[in-house]
C-alpha positions in Angstrom: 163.0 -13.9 24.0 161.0 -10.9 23.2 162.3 -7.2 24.0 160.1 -5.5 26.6 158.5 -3.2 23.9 157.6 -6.7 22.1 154.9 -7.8 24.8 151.6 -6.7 25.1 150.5 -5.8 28.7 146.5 -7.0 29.7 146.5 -3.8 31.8 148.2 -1.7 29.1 145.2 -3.0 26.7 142.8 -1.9 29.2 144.1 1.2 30.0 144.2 2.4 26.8 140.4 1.2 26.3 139.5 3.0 29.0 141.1 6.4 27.9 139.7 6.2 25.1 136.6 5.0 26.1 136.2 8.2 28.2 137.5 10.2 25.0 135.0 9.0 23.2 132.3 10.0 25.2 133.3 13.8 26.2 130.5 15.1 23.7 127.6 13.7 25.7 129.1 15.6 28.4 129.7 18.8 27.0 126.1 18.6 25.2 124.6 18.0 28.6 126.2 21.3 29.4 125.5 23.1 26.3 123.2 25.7 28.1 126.9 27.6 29.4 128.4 27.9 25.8 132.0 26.4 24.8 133.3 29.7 26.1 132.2 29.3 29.6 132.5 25.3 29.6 136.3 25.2 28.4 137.0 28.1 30.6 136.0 26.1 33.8 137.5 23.1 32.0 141.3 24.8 32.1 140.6 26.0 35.8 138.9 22.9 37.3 141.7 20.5 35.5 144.3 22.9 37.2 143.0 22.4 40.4 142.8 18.6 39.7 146.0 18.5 39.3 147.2 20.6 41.8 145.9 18.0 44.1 146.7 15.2 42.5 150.0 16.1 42.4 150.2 16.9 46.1 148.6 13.1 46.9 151.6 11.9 44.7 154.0 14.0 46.2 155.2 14.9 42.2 155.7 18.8 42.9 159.5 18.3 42.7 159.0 16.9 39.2 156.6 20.2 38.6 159.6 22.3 40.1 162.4 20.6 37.5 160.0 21.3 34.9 159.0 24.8 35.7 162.4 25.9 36.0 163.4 24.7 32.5 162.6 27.2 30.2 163.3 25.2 27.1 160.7 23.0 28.5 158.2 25.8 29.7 158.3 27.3 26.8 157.3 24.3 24.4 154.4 23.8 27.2 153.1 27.1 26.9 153.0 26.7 22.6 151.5 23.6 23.3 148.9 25.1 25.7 147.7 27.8 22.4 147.6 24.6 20.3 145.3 22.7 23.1 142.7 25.5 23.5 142.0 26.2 20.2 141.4 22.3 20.4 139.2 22.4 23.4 137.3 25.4 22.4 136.6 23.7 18.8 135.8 20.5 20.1 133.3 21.7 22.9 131.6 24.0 20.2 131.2 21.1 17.3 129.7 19.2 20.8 127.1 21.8 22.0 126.1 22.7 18.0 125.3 19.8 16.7 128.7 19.1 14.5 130.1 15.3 16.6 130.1 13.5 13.5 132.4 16.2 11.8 134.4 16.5 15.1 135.1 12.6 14.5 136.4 13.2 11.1 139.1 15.4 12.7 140.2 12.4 14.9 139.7 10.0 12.1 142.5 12.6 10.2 144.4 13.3 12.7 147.0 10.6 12.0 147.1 11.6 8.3 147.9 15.1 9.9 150.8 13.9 11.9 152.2 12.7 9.3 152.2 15.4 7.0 153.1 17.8 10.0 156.5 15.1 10.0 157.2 16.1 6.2 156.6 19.6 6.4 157.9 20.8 10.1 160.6 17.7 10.9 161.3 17.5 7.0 160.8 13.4 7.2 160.5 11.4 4.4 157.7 9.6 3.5 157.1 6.3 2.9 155.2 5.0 -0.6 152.1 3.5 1.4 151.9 6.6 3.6 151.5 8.9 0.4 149.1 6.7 -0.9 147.1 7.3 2.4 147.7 11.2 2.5 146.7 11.8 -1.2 143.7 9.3 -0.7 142.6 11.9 2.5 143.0 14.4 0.5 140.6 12.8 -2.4 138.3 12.6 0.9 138.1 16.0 1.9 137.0 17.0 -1.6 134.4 14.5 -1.8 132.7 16.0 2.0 133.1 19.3 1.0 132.0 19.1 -2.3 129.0 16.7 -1.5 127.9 18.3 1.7 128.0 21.7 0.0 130.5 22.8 3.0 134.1 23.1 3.7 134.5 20.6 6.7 136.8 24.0 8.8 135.9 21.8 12.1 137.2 18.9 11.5 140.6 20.3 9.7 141.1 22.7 12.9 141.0 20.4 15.1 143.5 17.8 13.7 145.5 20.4 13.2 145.7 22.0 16.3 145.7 18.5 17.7 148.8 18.1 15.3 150.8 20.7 16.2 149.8 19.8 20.1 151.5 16.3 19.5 154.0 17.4 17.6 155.4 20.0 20.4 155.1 17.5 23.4 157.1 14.8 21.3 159.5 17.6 21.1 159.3 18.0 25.0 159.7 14.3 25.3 160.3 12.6 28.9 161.0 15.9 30.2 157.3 16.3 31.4 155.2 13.7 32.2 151.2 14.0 31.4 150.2 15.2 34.9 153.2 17.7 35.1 152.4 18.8 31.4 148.9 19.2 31.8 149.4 21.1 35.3 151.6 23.4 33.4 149.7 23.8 30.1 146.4 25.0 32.0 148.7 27.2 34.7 149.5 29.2 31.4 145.8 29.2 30.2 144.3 29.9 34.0 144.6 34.1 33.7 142.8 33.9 30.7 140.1 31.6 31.2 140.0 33.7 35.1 139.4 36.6 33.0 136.7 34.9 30.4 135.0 34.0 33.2 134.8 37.2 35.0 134.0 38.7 31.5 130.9 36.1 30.9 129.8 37.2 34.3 129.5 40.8 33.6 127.7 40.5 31.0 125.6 37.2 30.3 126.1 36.0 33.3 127.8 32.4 34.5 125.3 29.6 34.3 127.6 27.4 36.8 125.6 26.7 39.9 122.4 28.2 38.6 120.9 25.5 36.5 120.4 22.8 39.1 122.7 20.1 41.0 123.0 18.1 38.2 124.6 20.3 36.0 126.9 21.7 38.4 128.2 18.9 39.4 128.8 17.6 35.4 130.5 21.0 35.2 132.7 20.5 38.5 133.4 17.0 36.4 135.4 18.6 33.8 138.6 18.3 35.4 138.9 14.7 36.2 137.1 14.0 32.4 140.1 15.9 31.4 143.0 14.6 33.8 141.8 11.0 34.0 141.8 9.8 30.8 144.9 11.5 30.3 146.8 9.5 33.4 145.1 6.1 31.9 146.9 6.9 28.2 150.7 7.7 30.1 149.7 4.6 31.9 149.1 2.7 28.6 151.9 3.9 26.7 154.4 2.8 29.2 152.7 -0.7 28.9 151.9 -1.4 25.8 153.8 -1.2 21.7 153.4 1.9 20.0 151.9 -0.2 17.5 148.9 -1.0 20.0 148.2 2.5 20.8 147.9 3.4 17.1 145.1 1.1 16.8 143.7 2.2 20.1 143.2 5.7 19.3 140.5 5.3 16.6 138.3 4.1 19.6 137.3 7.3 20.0 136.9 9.2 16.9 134.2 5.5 16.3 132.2 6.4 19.3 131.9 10.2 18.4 130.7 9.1 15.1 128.4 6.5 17.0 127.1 9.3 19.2 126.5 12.2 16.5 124.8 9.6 14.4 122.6 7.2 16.9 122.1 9.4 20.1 122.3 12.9 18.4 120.8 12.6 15.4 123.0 14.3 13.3 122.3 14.1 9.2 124.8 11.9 8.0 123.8 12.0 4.2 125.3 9.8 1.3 128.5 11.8 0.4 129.7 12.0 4.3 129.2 8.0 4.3 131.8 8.1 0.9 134.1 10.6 2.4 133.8 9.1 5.8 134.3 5.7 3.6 137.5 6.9 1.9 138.9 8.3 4.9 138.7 4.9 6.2 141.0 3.5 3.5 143.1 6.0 3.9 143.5 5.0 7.5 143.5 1.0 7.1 146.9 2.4 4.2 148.5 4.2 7.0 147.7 1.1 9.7 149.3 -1.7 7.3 152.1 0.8 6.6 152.6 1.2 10.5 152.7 -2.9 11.0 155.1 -3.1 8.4 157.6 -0.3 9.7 157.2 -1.8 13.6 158.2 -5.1 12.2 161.0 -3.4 10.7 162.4 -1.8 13.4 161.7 -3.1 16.8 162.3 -0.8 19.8 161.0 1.9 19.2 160.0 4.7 22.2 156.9 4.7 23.4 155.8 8.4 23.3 154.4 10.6 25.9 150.3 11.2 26.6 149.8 13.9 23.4 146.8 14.9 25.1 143.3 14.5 25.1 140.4 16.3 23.2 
């Protein structure tokens, strides 16, 4: 009979489709807003996902869960590192989105993994495996090759699997102690005064584009809470469902459709040498994949993680 972790949920499978899906497709929405600036557009991001979640939690009645979290400091304080990883995230992402960099911004997703893995060596002093140095020294060889051929170092797409790194690295370290609502709800709480005061900043001086450039871009910008909320709730809801081996393969989902959208609907150059690098980076990831099957065969029952977080 197989172990619960062992079977593979239709709704899990869709669910994590669906966040990623929605992942994948957050730079059309932050280029359709790319008149207000990333400063502007993540500031209203952190308040308007704060709000979200204020009210979702109310429908869910979950603010006694919020409580238990707020009041463990431990806890709050991991939140709060996590919430300095996550803007510098946000604010990288939405900036590679409104200036033309999506394809780069993919090759961060597309390393994140590798990332993780090092961040495991170097912060949780792991060990690695053989095949998973083979696929960290063969990212490496691919960062060369882009930055060399493309005459650039490629800073956006190493910041933001970083940051994204370090983000997943401190919530695994929170753990079940806050779920993805409660996490979220905490992590922009802690960003709110600042973002308030970014706002009010922008306002004196350029002036805030929200409301003044027609219905349809304010309501994409009052969207930004439930683009960043929703496909959050949709990954928890996957990860309870489905084998961590599963959501491995789901998450290049999105980093593909960024690359899909920078190249196709965007238009971004995509010369020879980012095809090879892009094309090495790919092995590197297929290395780390068949290293992952092997290890979940190995040891069965292994803990699903929590939501890391979303771009």
């Amino acid at each position: 009979m197989s172990k619960p972790d062992d079977r593979v949920s239709g709704s899990g499978i869709a669910f994590a489709v669906a966040a990623y899906v929605l992942w994948g497709f957050l730079p059309v929405l932050f280029f359709a807003l790319r008149e207000s600036g990333p400063l502007e557009i993540v500031s209203w991001r952190i308040v308007l996902s704060l709000v979200f979640c204020a009210l979702l939690i109310t429908v869910t009645r979950g603010w006694p869960k919020l409580v238990a979290v707020v009041r463990d400091r431990r806890t709050m304080l991991a939140l709060s590192l996590a919430a300095v990883f996550i803007v510098v995230n946000w604010v990288v992402y939405v900036f590679a989105s409104v200036s033309g960099h999506v394809v780069e911004a993919s090759l961060g997703y597309f390393t994140n993994p590798i990332v993780t893995v090092l961040l495991g060596v170097i912060v949780l002093r792991e060990r690695l495996r053989p095949l998973q140095w083979v696929a960290v020294a063969t990212s490496a060889v691919a960062v060369l090759v882009i930055a060399v051929g493309y005459g650039s170092f490629p800073w956006i797409a190493i910041v933001l699997a970083l940051s994204f790194g370090l983000y997943g690295l401190v919530k695994k370290r929170v753990g079940p102690t806050a779920d993805a609502v409660s996490g979220l709800t905490v992590e922009t709480a802690v960003l709110a005064p600042a973002a308030g005061a970014t706002l009010v900043v922008i306002g004196l001086t350029s002036g805030l584009t929200f409301g003044t450039l027609g219905g349809a871009h304010t309501a994409l910008m009052l969207s930004l809470g439930v683009a960043t909320a929703v496909p959050l709730i949709l990954f928890a809801a996957a990860a309870r469902r489905l084998p961590l081996i599963y959501m491995g393969l789901a998450q290049y989902l999105a980093p593909v459709l960024q690359l899909v959208i920078g190249v196709v609907l965007l238009h971004e150059d995509m010369p020879l040498e980012r095809w090879v690098g892009f094309g090495i980076v790919w092995v590197a990831l297929a290395i780390l994949t068949l290293d992952m099957f092997l290890h979940a065969r190995r040891q069965r029952g292994t803990a699903l993680p929590e939501a890391p977080g979303a771009p």
